[in-house]
C-alpha positions in Angstrom: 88.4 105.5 90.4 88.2 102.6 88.1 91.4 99.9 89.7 90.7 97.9 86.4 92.5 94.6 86.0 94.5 95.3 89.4 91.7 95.0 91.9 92.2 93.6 94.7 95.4 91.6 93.5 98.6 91.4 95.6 101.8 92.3 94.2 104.9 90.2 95.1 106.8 93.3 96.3 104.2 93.8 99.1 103.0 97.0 97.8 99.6 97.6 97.9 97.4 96.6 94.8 96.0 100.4 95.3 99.3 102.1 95.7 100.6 102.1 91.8 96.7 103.4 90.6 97.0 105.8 92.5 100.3 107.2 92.2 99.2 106.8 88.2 96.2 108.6 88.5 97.3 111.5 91.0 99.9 111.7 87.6 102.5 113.9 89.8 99.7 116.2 91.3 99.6 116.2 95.0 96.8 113.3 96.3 95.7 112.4 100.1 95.2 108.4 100.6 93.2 107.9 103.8 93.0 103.7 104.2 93.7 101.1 106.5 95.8 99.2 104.8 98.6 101.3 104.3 102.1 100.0 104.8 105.9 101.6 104.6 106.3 99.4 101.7 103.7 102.1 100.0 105.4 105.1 100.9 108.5 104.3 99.7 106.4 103.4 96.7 104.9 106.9 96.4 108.4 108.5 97.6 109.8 106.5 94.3 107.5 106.9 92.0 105.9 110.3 92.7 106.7 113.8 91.3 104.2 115.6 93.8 103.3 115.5 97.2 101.9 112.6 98.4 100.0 112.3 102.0 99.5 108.8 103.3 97.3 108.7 106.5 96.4 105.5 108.1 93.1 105.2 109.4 92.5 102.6 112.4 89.5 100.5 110.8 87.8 99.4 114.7 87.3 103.9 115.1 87.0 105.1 112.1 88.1 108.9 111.2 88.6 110.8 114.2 89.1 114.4 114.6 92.7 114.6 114.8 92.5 112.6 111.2 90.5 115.7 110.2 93.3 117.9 111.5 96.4 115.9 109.8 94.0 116.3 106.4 93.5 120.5 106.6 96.9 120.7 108.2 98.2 119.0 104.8 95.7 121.0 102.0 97.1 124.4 104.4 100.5 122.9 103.5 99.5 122.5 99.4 98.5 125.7 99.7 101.1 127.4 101.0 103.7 126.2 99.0 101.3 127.6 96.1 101.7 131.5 97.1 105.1 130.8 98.6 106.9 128.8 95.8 
C-alpha cells in the first residue's frame, strides 16, 4: 500500500498517520490491522469512519506474532465468514 504524502507524519488529533489510509483503502470492506502502534485513539477512528468491520490487533514489538495472535486473526476471518452465509 502506497501511504503517499502521509507517511510517517503525525496528525494533531493523535490518530495514527496509518489509520485514515487504511480505513480509505479498506473503502467500507472488512480489513485486519496487525501493528504495534495502535492506540484507542485509532479505533474510535475506524469505529467513526468505517462502514465494515474493522479488526485492530496490537502486536507487542519485543515478541513478535505469537500463536494466540494467529488465533484472534482466524477467529475474526471465521467471524467475516459467518456473517456471509448467516446475514
Amino acid at each position: 500500500m502506497n501511504f503517499g504524502d502521509v507517511l510517517l507524519q503525525q496528525r494533531p488529533d493523535g490518530v495514527h498517520w496509518k489509520t485514515g489510509p487504511l480505513v480509505d483503502y479498506a473503502d467500507g470492506r472488512p480489513f485486519a490491522w496487525v501493528d504495534d502502534e495502535q492506540s484507542e485513539l485509532d479505533q474510535t477512528y475506524v469505529t467513526a469512519h468505517h462502514q465494515g468491520s474493522g479488526l485492530l490487533h496490537h502486536v507487542n514489538p519485543r515478541i513478535g506474532l505469537r500463536e494466540n495472535d494467529f488465533r484472534t486473526l482466524a477467529d475474526y476471518a471465521r467471524s467475516l465468514n459467518t456473517s456471509r452465509t448467516t446475514g
